[in-house]
N, C-alpha and C positions, 0 to 999 in steps of 0.2 A: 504494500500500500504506500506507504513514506517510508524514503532512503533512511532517515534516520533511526526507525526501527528493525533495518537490515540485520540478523545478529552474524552473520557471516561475515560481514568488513571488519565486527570488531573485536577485540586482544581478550584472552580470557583474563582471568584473574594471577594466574601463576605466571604467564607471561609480563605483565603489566608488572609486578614485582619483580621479577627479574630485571627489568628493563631498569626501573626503579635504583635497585642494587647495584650493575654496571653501571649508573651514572655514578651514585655516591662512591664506589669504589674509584673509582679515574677518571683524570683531567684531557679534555679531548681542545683542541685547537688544530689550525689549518699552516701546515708546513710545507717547505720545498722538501721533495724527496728526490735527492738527485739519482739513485738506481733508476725509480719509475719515470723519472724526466717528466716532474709537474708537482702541483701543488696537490699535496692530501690530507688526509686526515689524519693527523698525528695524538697517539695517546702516552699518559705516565699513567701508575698512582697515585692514584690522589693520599695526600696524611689528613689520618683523623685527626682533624682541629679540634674537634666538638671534645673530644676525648683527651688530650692534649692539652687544650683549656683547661678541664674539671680538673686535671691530675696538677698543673701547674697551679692552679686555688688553692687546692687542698694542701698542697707541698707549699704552698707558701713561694713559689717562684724559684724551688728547685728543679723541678722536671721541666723547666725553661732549658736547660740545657740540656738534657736531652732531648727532646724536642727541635733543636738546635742542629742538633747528632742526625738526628731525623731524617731532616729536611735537605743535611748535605749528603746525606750518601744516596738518596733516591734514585732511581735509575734515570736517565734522561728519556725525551721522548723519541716512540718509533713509529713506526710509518704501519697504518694500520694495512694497507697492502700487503707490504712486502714484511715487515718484521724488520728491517735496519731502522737501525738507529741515525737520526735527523737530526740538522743544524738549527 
């Protein structure tokens, strides 16, 4: 009758969390990837800030530093094509 009670176009439940999940876990942005010769979609992990914050409160501004630790060893981002690693 109306598109918008189609249920066939739309995401169940367990997908839509997923989906959910993959966002909160990793940082997505638009990179040259020079193997593919073009701009793509480039992902990292994302760090729990939310989590990170509460522990740096509670500690009083010691798990600031690791946090710190954290944030520098992170892998950089890769090229959701191909898996290298991008500038």
């Amino acid at each position: 009758m109306f598109g918008i009670y189609d249920r066939s176009g739309r995401l169940g439940t367990g997908e839509v969390l997923g989906r959910l999940l993959k966002t909160w876990n990793q940082q997505e942005t638009n990179k040259y990837c020079g193997h593919c010769g073009r701009h793509v979609l480039a992902l990292r992990p994302a760090t729990p800030r939310l989590r990170n914050l509460l522990w740096t409160v509670l500690t009083l501004g010691a798990w600031s530093v690791v946090w710190l630790i954290q944030s520098r060893r992170r892998p950089g981002w890769r090229c959701a094509q191909c898996g290298r690693q991008v500038v």
